[in-house]
RODO-2510 file (C-alpha; in nm, 4 decimals, decimal comma):
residues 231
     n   res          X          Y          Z
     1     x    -0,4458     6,8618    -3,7096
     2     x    -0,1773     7,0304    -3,4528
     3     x     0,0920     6,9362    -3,7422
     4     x    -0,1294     7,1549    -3,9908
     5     x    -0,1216     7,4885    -3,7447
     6     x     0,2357     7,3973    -3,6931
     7     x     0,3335     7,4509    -4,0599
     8     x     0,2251     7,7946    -4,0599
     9     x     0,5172     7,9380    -3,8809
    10     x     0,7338     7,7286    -4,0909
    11     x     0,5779     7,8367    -4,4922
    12     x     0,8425     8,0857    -4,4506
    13     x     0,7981     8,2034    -4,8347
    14     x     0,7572     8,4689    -5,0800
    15     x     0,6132     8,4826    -5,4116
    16     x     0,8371     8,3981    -5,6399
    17     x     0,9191     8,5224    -6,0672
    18     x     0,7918     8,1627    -6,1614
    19     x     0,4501     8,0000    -6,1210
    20     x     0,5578     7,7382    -5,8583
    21     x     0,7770     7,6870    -5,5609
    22     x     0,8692     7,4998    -5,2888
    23     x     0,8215     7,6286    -4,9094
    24     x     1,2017     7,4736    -4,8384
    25     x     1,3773     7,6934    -5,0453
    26     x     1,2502     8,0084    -4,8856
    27     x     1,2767     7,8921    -4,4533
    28     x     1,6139     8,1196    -4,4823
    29     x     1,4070     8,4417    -4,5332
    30     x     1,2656     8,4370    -4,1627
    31     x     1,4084     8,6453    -3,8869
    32     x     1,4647     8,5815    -3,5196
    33     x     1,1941     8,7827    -3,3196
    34     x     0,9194     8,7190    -3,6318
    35     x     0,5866     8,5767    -3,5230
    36     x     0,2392     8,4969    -3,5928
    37     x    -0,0704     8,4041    -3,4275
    38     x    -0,2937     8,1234    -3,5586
    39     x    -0,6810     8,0535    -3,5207
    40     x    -0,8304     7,6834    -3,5803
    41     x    -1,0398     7,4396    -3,4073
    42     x    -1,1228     7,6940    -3,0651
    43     x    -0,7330     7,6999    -3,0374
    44     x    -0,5069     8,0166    -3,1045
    45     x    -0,0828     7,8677    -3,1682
    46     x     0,1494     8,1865    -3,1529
    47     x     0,4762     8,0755    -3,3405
    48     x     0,8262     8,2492    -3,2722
    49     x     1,1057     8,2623    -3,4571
    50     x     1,3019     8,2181    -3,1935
    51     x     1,6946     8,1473    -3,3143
    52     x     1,8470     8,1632    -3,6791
    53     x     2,1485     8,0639    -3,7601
    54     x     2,3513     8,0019    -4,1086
    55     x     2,1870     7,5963    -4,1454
    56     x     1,9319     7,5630    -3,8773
    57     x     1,5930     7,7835    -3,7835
    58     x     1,4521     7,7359    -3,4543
    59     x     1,0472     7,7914    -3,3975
    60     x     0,8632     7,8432    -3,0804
    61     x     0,5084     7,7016    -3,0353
    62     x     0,2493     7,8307    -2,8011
    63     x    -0,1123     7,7071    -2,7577
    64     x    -0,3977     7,8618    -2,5406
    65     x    -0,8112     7,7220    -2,5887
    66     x    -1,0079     7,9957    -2,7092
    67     x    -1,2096     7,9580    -2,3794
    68     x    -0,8738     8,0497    -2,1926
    69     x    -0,8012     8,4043    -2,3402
    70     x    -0,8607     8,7381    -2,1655
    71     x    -1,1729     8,8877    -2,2555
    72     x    -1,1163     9,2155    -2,4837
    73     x    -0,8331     9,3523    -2,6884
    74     x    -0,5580     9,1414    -2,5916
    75     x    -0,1554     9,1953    -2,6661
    76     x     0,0210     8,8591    -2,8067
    77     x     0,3190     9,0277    -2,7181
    78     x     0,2578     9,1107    -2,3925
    79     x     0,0935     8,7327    -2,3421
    80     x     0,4153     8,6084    -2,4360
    81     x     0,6775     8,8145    -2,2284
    82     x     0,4713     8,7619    -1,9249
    83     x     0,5203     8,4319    -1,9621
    84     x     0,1904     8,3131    -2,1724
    85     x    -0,0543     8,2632    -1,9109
    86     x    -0,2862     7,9460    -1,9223
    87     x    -0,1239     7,8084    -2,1961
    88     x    -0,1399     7,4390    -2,2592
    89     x     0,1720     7,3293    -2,4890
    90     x     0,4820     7,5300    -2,5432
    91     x     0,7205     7,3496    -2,7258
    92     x     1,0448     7,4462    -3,0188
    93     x     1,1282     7,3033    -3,3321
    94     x     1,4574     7,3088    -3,4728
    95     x     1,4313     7,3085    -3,8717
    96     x     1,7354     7,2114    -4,0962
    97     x     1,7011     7,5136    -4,3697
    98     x     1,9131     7,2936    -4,6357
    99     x     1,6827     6,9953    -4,6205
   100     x     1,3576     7,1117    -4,4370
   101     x     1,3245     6,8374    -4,2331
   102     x     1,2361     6,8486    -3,8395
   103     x     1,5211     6,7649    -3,6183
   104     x     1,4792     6,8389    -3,2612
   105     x     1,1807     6,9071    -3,0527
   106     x     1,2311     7,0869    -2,7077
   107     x     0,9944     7,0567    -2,4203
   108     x     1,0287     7,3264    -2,1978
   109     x     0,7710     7,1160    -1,9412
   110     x     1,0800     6,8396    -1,9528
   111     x     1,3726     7,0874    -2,0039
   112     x     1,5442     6,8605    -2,2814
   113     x     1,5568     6,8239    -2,6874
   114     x     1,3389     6,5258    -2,7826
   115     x     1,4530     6,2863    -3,0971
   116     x     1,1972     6,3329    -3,3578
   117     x     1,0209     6,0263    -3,4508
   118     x     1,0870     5,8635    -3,8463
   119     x     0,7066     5,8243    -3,8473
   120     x     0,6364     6,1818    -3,7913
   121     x     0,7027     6,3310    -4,1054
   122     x     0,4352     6,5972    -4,2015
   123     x     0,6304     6,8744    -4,1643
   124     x     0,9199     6,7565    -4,3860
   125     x     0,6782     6,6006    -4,6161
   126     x     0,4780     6,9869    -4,6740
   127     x     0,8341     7,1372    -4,6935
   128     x     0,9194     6,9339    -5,0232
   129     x     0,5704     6,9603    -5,2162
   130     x     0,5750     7,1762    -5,5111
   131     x     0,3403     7,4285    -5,4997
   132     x     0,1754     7,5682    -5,7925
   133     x     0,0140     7,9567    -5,8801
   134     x    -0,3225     7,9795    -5,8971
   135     x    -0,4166     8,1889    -6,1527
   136     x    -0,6292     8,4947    -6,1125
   137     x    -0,8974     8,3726    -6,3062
   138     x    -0,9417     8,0893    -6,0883
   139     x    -0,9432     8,2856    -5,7469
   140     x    -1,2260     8,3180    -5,5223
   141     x    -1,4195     8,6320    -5,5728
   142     x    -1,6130     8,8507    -5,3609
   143     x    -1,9869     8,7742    -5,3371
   144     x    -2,1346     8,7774    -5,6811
   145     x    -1,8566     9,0581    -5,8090
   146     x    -1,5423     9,0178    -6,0202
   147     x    -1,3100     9,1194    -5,7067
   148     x    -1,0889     8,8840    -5,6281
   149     x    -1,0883     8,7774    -5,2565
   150     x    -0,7912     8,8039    -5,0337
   151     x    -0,7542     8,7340    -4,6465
   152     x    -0,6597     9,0091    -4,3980
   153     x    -0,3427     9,1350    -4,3206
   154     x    -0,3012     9,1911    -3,9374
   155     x    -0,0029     9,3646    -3,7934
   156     x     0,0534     9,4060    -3,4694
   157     x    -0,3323     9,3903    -3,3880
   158     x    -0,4363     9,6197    -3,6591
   159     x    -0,5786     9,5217    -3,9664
   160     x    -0,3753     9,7221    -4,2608
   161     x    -0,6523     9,7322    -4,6074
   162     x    -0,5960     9,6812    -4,9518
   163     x    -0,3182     9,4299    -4,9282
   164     x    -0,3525     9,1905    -5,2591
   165     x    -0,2341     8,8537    -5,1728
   166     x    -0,0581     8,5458    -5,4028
   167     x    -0,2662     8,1949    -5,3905
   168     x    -0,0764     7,8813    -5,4082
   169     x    -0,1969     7,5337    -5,4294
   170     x    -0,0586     7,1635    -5,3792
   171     x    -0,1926     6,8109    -5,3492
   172     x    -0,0849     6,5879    -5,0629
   173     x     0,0272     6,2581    -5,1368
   174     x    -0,1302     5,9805    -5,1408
   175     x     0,0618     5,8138    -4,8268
   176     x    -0,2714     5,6975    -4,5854
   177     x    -0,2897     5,9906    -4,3293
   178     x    -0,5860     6,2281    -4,2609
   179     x    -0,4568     6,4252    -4,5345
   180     x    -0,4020     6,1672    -4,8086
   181     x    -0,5091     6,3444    -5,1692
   182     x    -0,6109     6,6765    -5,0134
   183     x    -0,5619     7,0427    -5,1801
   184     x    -0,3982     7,3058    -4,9303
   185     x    -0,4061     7,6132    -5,0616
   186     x    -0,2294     7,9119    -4,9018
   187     x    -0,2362     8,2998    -4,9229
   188     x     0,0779     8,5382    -4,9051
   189     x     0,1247     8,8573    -4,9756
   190     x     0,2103     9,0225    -5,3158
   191     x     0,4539     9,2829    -5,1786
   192     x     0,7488     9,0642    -5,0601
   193     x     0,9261     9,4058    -4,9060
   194     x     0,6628     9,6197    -4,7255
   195     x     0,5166     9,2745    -4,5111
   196     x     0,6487     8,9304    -4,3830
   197     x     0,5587     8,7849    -4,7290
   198     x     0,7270     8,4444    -4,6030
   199     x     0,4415     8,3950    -4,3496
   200     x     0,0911     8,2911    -4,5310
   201     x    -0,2085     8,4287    -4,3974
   202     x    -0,4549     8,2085    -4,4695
   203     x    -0,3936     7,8267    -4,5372
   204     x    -0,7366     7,6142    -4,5888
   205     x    -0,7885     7,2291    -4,6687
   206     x    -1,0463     7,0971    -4,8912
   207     x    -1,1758     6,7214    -4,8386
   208     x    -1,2176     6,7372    -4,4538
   209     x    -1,5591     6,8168    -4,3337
   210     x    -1,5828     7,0781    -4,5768
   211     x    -1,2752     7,2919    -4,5658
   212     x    -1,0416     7,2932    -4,2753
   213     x    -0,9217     7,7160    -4,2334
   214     x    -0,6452     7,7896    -4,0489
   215     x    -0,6412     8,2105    -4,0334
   216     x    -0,3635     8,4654    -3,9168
   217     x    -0,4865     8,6929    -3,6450
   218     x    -0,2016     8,8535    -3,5871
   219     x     0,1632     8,9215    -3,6718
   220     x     0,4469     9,1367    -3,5945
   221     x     0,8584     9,1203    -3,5301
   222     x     1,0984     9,1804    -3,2243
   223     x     0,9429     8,9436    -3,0041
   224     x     1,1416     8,8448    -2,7047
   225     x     1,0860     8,5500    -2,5519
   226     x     1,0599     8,4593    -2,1754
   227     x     1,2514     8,1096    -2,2773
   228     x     1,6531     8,0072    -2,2554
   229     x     1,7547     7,6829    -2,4161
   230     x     1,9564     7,4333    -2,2176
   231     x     2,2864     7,3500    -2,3654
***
């Protein structure tokens, strides 16, 4: 399930004029210093956009329990640039934007770039399914009302209201893992301009235990991180 939270800082997409797309074709979009924060399974992941460059995009990964965090409002920023205390994984990513395939993994705990292995190939396998629009009609609603439901938008730590939101759905195929046959759904934003419409806020899983959700709970840009990379 790590693989799952670890595709949310890589949907780097926006809505598109047609009524499908693929998350591949849209990686280029992100910026370095974007992130977002990630809640599933009694884990929050922060992910960084931490380089860009013309072919490649390079994402940081950061993982703290639940039980670990700072009781009371709490700054992700500020968690980060002092050096993300009591955090249990930090690892990067380095993403080829042409293919959307993993390339490179970086452990900071063993200061070195780590071969990816052939077997491990969610990510690149999420990248290159089409996704399809899921037409209004078909959305969740609110309670028993016509409204059509639409996750929260969190910037910064503050929830911004009344932002309408894109669904998108795909299949996964049928290749043995957990996720063989599932529906992931995901939820961006309409306005591609005013918010980072290439990160989803809200991805869920039907077919596991009921549905697997994976939420934003928070999001911002300019993020500096603590972290060099070795040569």
């Amino acid at each position: 399930m790590k693989k799952i939270i670890l595709t949310l800082a890589l949907l780097l997409m926006s809505p598109l004029a047609g009524e499908s797309i693929y998350l591949r074709e849209n990686l280029a979009r992100g910026e370095a210093g974007d992130f977002i924060v990630t809640s599933q399974n009694r884990n929050y992941t922060l992910f960084h956009v931490f380089s860009k460059s013309p072919d490649r995009l390079v994402i940081e990964e950061i993982t703290i329990p639940s039980s670990r965090m700072p009781k009371g409002r709490y700054s992700w920023r500020g968690w980060v640039e002092s050096g993300a205390p009591q955090h249990t994984s930090w690892v990067i990513y380095r993403v080829n934007l042409d293919s959307g395939e993993l390339e490179e993994q970086y452990s900071f705990t063993n200061q070195q770039w780590c071969d990816v292995a052939k077997t491990d190939s969610f990510l690149s396998t999420l990248l290159n399914l089409r996704l399809e629009k899921v037409s209004p009609r078909k959305r969740k609603k609110v309670g028993r009302s016509t409204k059509i439901w639409n996750p929260q938008m969190v910037v910064d730590s503050r929830t911004i209201d009344g932002v309408q939101f894109d669904a998108w759905k795909t299949r996964w195929p049928q290749d043995r893992s957990e996720l063989s046959g599932k529906t992931i759904e995901v939820f961006v934003p309409e306005e591609n301009e005013k918010y980072p419409s290439y990160f989803p806020y809200w991805l869920q899983i039907s077919g596991v235990i009921g549905k697997a959700k994976v939420r934003i709970v928070d999001s911002g840009s300019g993020l500096q991180s603590p972290k060099q990379l070795a040569n």
